[in-house]
PATORMI-161778 format. One record per residue (C-alpha): residue number from 1; residue in three letters; y, z, x. Coordinates in Angstrom, 3 decimals. Example, Ala and Ser with C-alpha at 12.3 -4.5 7.8 and 13.67 -1.06 7.14 Angstrom:
BEGIN
{1 'ala' {-4.500 7.800 12.300}}
{2 'ser' {-1.060 7.140 13.670}}
END
This chain:
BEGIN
{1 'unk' {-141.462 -88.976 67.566}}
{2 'unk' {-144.082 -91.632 65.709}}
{3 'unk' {-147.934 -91.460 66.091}}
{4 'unk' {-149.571 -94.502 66.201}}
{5 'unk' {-153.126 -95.396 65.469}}
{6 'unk' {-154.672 -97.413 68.607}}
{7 'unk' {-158.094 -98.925 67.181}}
{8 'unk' {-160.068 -100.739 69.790}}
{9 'unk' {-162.482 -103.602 69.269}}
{10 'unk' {-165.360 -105.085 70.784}}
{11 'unk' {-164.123 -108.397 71.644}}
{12 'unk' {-162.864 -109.897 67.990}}
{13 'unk' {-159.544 -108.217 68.400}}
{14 'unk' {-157.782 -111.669 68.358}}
{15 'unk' {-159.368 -112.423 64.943}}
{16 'unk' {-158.423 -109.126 63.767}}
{17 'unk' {-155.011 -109.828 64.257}}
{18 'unk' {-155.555 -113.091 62.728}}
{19 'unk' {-156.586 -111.378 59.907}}
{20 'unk' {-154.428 -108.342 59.183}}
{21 'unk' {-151.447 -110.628 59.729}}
{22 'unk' {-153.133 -112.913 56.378}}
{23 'unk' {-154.493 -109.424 54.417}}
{24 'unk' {-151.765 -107.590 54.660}}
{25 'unk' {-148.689 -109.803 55.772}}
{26 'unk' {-148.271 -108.498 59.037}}
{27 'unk' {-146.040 -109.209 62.075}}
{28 'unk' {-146.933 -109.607 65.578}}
{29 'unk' {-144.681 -107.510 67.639}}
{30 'unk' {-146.648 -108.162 71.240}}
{31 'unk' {-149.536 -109.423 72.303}}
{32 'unk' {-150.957 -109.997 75.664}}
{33 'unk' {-154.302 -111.033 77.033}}
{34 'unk' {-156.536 -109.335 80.113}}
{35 'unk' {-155.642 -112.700 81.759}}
{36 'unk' {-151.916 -112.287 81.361}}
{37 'unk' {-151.494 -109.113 82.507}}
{38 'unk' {-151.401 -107.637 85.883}}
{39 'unk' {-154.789 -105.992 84.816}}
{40 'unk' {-156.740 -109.445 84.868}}
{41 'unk' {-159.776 -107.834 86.560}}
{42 'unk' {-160.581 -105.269 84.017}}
{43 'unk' {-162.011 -107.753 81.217}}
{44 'unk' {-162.151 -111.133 80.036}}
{45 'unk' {-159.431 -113.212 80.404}}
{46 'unk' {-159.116 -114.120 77.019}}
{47 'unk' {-159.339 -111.030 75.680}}
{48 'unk' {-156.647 -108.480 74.287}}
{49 'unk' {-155.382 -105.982 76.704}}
{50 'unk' {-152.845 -104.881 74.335}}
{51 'unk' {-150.934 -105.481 71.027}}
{52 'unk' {-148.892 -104.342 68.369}}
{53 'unk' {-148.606 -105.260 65.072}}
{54 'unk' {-146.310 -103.907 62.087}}
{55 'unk' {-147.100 -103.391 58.553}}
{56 'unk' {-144.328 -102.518 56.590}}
{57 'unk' {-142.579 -99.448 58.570}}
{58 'unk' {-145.779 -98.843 60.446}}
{59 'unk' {-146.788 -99.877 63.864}}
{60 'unk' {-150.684 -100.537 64.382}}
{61 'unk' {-151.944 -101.260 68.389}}
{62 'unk' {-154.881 -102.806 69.676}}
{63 'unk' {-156.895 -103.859 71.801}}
{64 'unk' {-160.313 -105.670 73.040}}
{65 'unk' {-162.392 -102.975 74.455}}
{66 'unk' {-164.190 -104.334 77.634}}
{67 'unk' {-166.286 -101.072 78.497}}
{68 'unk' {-169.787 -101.410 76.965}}
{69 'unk' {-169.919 -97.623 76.450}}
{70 'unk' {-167.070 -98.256 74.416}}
{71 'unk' {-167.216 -96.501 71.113}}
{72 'unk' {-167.091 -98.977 67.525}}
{73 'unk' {-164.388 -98.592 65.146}}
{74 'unk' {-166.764 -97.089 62.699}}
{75 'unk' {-165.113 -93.354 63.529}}
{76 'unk' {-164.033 -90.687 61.654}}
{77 'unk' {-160.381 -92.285 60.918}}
{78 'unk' {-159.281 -94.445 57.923}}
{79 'unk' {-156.034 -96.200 57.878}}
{80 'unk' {-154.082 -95.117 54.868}}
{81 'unk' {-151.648 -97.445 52.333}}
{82 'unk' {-149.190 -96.518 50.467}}
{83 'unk' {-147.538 -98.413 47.629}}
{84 'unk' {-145.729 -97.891 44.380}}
{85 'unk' {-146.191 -101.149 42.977}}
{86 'unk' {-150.538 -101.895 41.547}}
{87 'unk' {-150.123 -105.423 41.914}}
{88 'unk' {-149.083 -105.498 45.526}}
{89 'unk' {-151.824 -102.249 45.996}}
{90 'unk' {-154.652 -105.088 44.599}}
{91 'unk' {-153.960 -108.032 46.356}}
{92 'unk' {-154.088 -105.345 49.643}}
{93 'unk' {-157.014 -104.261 48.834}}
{94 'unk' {-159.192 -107.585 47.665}}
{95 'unk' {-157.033 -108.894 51.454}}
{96 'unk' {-159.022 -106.444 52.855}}
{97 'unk' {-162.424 -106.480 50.986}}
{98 'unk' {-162.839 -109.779 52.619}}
{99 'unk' {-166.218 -110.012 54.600}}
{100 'unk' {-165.963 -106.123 54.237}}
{101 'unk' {-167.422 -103.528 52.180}}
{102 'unk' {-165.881 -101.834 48.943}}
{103 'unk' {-166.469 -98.353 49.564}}
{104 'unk' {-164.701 -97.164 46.232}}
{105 'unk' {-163.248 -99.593 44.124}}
{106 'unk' {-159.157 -99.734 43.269}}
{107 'unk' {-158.863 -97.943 40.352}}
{108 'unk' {-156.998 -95.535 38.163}}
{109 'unk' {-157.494 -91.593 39.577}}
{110 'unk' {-155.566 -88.821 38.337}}
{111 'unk' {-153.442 -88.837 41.125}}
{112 'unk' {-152.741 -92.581 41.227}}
{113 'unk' {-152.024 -95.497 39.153}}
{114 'unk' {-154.624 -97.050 42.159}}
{115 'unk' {-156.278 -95.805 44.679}}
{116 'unk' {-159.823 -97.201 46.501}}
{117 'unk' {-161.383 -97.359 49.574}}
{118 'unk' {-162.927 -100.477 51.910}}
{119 'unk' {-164.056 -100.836 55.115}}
{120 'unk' {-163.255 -104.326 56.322}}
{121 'unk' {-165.242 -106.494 58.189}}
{122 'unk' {-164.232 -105.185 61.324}}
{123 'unk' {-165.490 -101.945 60.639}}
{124 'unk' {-162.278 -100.207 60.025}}
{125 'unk' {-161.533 -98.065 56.912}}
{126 'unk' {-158.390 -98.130 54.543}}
{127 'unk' {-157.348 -96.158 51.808}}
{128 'unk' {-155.138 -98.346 49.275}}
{129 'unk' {-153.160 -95.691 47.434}}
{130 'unk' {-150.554 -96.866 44.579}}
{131 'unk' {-148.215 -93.426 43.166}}
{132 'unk' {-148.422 -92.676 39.407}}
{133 'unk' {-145.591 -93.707 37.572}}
{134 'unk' {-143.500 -90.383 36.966}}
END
């Protein structure tokens, strides 16, 4: 069984996916429009009924929201990062900071070599975490 996080935007999903594929090197696994999809009538043609994306092992879906009551993706959720490797955890995390907002900048905790928070400039959260050497 996986659990996937499903974060929906307000139109600018297409340039999200733009973006994470750039920041963080991912892959586009599907990707269909409102206008390609049986589902046409339920939003803008252009925008993203559905798609997945993976980042490393992980699999991250979404979608353009067309509902205006539709909630942002400021929520209680932040996408977490794991790394070993503080080079790799930087370049993530300055990927990220793009347009966004550094929350807590990457730096050396006692539980990590790295670890900061940003909140990129789609309004979702991530945690950059990079393990202590042992």
């Amino acid at each position: 069984m996986n659990v996937n996080p499903y974060i929906a935007f307000k139109g600018n999903c297409r340039e999200a996916i733009e973006f994470y594929t750039n920041a963080l090197g991912a892959t586009v696994l599907f990707s269909q429009t409102f206008g390609e999809s049986p589902m046409a009538n339920m939003g803008p043609a252009e925008n993203i009924m559905h798609c997945s994306i993976r980042i490393g092992n992980s699999t991250l879906m979404m979608c353009d929201d067309p509902r205006p009551e539709a909630a942002s993706a400021d929520g209680n959720i932040s996408l977490a990062i794991g790394s070993n490797d503080p080079e790799r955890a930087r370049l993530l995390f300055e990927n990220l900071a793009q347009g966004g907002r550094t929350v807590m900048p990457l730096q050396k905790t006692y539980w990590a070599e790295a670890f900061g928070m940003v909140t990129d400039k789609f309004g979702v959260k991530w945690m950059i975490n990079c393990e202590a050497p042992r």
